[in-house]
N, C-alpha and C positions, 0 to 999 in steps of 0.2 A: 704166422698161425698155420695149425696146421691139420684138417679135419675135412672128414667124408663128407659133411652137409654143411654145404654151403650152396648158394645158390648158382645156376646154368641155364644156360638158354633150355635144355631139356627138362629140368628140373627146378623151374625160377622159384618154387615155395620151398625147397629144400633148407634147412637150417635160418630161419629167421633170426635163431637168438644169438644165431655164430656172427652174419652180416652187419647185427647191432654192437656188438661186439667188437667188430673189425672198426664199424664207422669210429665206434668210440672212442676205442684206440689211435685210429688216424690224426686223431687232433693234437695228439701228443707224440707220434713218433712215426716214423716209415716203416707202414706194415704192408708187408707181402703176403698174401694168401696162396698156402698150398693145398691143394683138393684132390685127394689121392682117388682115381676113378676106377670101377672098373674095367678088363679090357674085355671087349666081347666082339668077336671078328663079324660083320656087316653079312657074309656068306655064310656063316655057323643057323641052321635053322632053331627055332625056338621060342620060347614064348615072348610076345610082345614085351614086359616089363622090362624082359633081360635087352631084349635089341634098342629100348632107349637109352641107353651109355654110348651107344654106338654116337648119336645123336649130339652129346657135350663135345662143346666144344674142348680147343687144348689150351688157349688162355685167352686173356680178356680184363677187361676195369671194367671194376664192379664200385658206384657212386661216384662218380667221377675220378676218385684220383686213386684205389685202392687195387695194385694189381693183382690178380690171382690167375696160376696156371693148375692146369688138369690135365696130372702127368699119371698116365695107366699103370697098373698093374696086375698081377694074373689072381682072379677068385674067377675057379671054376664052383656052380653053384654043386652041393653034392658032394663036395671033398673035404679035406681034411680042414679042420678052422683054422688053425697053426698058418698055414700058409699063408693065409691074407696078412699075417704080422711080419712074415721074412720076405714075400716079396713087395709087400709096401714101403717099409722099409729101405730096400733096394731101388725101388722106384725115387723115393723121394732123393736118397743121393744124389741120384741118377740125375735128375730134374734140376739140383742145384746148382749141381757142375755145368749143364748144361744151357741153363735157361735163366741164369739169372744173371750172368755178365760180371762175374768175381763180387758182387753182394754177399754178404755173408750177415746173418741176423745174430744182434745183441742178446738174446733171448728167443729159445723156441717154445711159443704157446701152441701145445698139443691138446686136441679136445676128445675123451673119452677114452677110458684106460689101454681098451685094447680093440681092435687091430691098433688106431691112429695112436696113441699113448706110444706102444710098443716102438714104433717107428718115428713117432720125434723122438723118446729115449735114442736110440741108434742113431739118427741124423743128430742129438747134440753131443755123444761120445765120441763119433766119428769126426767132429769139426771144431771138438771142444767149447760148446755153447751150452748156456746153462737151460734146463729144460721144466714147465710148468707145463702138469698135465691136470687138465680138470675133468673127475668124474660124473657124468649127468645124470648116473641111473641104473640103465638097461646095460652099462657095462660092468657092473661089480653087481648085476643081478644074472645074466645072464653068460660071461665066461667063467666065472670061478671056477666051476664043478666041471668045465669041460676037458676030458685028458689035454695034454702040451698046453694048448690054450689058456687054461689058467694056471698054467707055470710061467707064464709069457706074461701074462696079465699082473701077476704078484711083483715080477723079475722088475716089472716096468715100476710098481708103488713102491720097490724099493732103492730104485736106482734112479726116479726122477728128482730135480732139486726140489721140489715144491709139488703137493698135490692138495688140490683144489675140489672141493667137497661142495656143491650146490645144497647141501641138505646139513644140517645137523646129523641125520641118522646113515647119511653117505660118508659123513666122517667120520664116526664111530665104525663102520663098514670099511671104511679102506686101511683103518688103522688094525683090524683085525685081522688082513688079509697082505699085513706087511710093511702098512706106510708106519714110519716112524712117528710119534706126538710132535717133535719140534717138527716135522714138517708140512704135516697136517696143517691145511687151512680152511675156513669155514667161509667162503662167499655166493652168496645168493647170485641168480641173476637178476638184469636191473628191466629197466621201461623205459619207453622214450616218450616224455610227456607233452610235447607237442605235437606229440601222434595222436596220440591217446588221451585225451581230454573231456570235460564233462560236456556235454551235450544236451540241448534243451530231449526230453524223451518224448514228447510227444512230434516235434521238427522230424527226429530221426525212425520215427513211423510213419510219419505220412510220405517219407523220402524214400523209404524201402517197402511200403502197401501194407504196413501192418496194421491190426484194429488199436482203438484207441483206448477201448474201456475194457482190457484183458490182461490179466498178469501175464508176463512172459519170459520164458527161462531161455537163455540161450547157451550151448555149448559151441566152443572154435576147436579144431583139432582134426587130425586124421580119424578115420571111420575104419576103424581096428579092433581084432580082440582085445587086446589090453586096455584098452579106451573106452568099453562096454558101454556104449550107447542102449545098449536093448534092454539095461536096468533101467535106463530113467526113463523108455515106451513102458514098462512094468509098474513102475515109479506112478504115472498116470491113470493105468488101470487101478490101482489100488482107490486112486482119487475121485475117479468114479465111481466104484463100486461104494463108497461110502454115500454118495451123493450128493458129493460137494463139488465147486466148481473146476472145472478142469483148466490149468494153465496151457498157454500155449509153447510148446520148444520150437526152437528153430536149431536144426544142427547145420553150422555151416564148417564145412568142410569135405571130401572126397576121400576115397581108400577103397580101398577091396571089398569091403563088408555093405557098401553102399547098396546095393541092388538086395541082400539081405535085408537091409536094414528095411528098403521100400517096400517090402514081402511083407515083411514082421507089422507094419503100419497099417497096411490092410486085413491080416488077420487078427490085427485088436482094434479093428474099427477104431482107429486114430485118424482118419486123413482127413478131418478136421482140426485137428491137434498136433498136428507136429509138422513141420516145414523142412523138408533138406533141401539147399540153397546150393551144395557142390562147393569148388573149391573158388576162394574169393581173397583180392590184391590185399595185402595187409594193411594197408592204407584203409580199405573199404571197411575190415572188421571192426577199427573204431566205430562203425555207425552202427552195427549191427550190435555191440556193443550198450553202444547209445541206447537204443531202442528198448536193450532187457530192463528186466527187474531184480536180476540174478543173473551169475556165470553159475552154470553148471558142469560139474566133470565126476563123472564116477569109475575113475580109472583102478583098477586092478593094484597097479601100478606109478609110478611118475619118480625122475627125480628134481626136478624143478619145475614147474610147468611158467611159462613166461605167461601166461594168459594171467595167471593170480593178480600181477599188476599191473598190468593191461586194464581189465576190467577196472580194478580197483582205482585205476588214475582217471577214467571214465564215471568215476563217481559209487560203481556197482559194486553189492558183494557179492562174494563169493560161496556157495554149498558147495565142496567138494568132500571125497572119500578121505579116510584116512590114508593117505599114501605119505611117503617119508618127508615130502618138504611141507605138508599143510601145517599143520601146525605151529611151523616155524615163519610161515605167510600169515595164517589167518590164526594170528595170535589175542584176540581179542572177540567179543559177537559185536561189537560194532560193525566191525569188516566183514560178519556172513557167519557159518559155522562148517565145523569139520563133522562131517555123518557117520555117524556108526551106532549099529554097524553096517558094514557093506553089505544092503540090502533092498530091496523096491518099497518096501513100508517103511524104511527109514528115511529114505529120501522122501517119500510121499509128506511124511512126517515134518521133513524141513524142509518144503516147501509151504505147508501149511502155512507153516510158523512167520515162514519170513513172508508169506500175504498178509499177516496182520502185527509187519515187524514196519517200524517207521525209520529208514537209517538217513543217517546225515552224508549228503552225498560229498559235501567239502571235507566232512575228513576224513572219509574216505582216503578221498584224493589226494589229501596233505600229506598221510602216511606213504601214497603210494611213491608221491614226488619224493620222498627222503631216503625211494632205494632204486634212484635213477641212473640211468646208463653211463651218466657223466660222473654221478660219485662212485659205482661202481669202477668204471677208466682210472680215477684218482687212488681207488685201492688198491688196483691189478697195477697200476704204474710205482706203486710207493714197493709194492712185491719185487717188479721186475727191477728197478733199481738196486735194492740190498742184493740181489743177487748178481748182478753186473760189476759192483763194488767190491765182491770177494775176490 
């Protein structure tokens, strides 16, 4: 495997859904994880975020038996985008010649079209291995239109053996930007349901200090623009201003926009209503989880978000935005609803709805268990074999 986020001792919440991924895989095959970092010199002065790379380690086991190395390469922040694909690339070479002991992989699974895409294409031209790159999103939303960058980005959809679509509307997407139909594939990401399970909701109140007799929305994620948290503080006002009860959110998660975000809470006289919790062990967000009456997310943006059945295996539906994989999650209003449109009275709107909505939280959860990490492993494995076989 082979992608930017995955998790490090600097960075241990980094890619959640890549490390579920990898475990899942492990059960069926010997996977190595490669984590292409950036390099950022210890003496170079600069802003805090950038000097923590300094900090990752260079390799390491990740769950007891999964090895992954953190082999550097040069993304000066500021320069040209192009580069991070030719010198990551180069890196990773580098790293296999080096660091793996004549290993060489049956299949290289690259996550994200470009930089990482771009560069397992090149690591499996260069060592003749067949190459699956999966798009999550923000990479065929965000290089297409960029000069070289999305010449590199296309080069890679059309030269990888398989390109992997989290979304219905990410495969539509990458087929118009080069990937061929026969290679086109459509898989979700999946859940790990003995993580994520239903939970008595009132146990997992009293275990994290929440009220008992309050509806309560909870959003998981990074605290980012794209992520717009500060609709669904809007979301609230609207809900007051009618005069109706105000639910409680709780955003668990940390980012840049955090301290924003605590601003914003006290000039809508919320700090009764809304709870930032900071960043919390994955493990832990099942309970938090637990606790809701709803996932909320009213992102900009997404291209798969793991939390849909997360929550959903927890028994919870889901309100999210329309963004490209909701509908392809919450294909049903038993499992919650997709809002639109992207606005603070629509969400206010369906929150309403689902306080005086009754959902079944077992099948919930029975849909959630039918698109699990393990039958996911069995589709990605049934892929990787046809291509080993050619």
């Amino acid at each position: 495997m082979l992608t930017r986020l995955f998790p490090s001792q600097a960075f241990p919440a980094f890619g959640t859904f890549c490390i579920e991924r990898a475990k899942a895989l492990a059960v069926h095959a010997d996977v190595r994880v490669m984590v292409p970092t950036p390099y950022y010199p210890k003496w170079l002065p600069g802003k805090e975020d950038w000097k923590k790379w300094t900090r990752v380690e260079r390799q390491g086991t990740v769950e007891g038996n999964i090895r992954a190395t953190y082999p550097r390469y040069a993304s000066v922040p500021g320069t040209a985008t192009w580069l991070q694909g030719v010198t990551m690339a180069r890196s990773a070479h580098h790293d296999l010649e080096s660091n793996y002991d004549g290993w060489r992989p049956d299949v290289i699974d690259g996550h994200f079209a470009f930089p990482d895409g771009y560069a397992a294409t090149r690591l499996g031209r260069a060592i003749g291995a067949p190459v699956v790159v999966t798009c999550h999103g923000s990479d065929l939303r965000q290089y297409p239109d960029i000069p070289v960058a999305g010449a590199m980005t296309r080069w890679t959809l059309r030269h990888a053996d398989r390109v992997i679509s989290v979304s219905s509307d990410l495969m539509r997407r990458s087929i118009e930007l080069g990937c061929s139909t026969e290679r086109a594939v459509f898989l979700t990401n999946g859940v790990d349901p003995t993580k994520f399970s239903v939970r008595s909701q009132s146990e997992c109140r009293t275990r994290l200090g929440l009220p008992l007799d309050r509806k309560i929305g909870v959003y998981v994620g990074f605290l980012i623009d794209r992520k717009d948290q500060s609709l669904i503080l809007h979301a609230l006002v609207e809900i007051r201003q009618q005069g109706e009860q105000v639910p409680l959110i709780v955003l668990v998660g940390d980012g840049p926009n955090r301290q924003r975000l605590e601003s914003e809470v006290v000039a809508l006289g919320l700090q009764n209503d809304v709870i930032l919790t900071g960043q919390r062990r994955h493990d832990e967000v099942a309970f938090w989880m637990g606790a809701a009456d709803w996932l909320l997310l009213s992102s900009s943006s997404e291209g798969w978000a793991t939390v849909y059945f997360e929550a959903m295996a927890c028994g919870r539906p889901v309100l999210t935005s329309n963004v490209s994989s909701a509908k392809d999650a919450i294909n049903q209003p038993a499992y919650g609803s997709v809002v639109e449109p992207r606005t603070a009275a629509a969400f206010a709107a369906a929150m309403q709805a689902a306080a005086q909505t009754t959902y079944d939280e077992n099948a919930i959860r029975h849909y959630a268990e039918q698109n699990s990490w393990e039958q996911w492993a069995d589709n990605a494995m049934q892929l990787f074999a046809s291509l080993v076989k050619r």
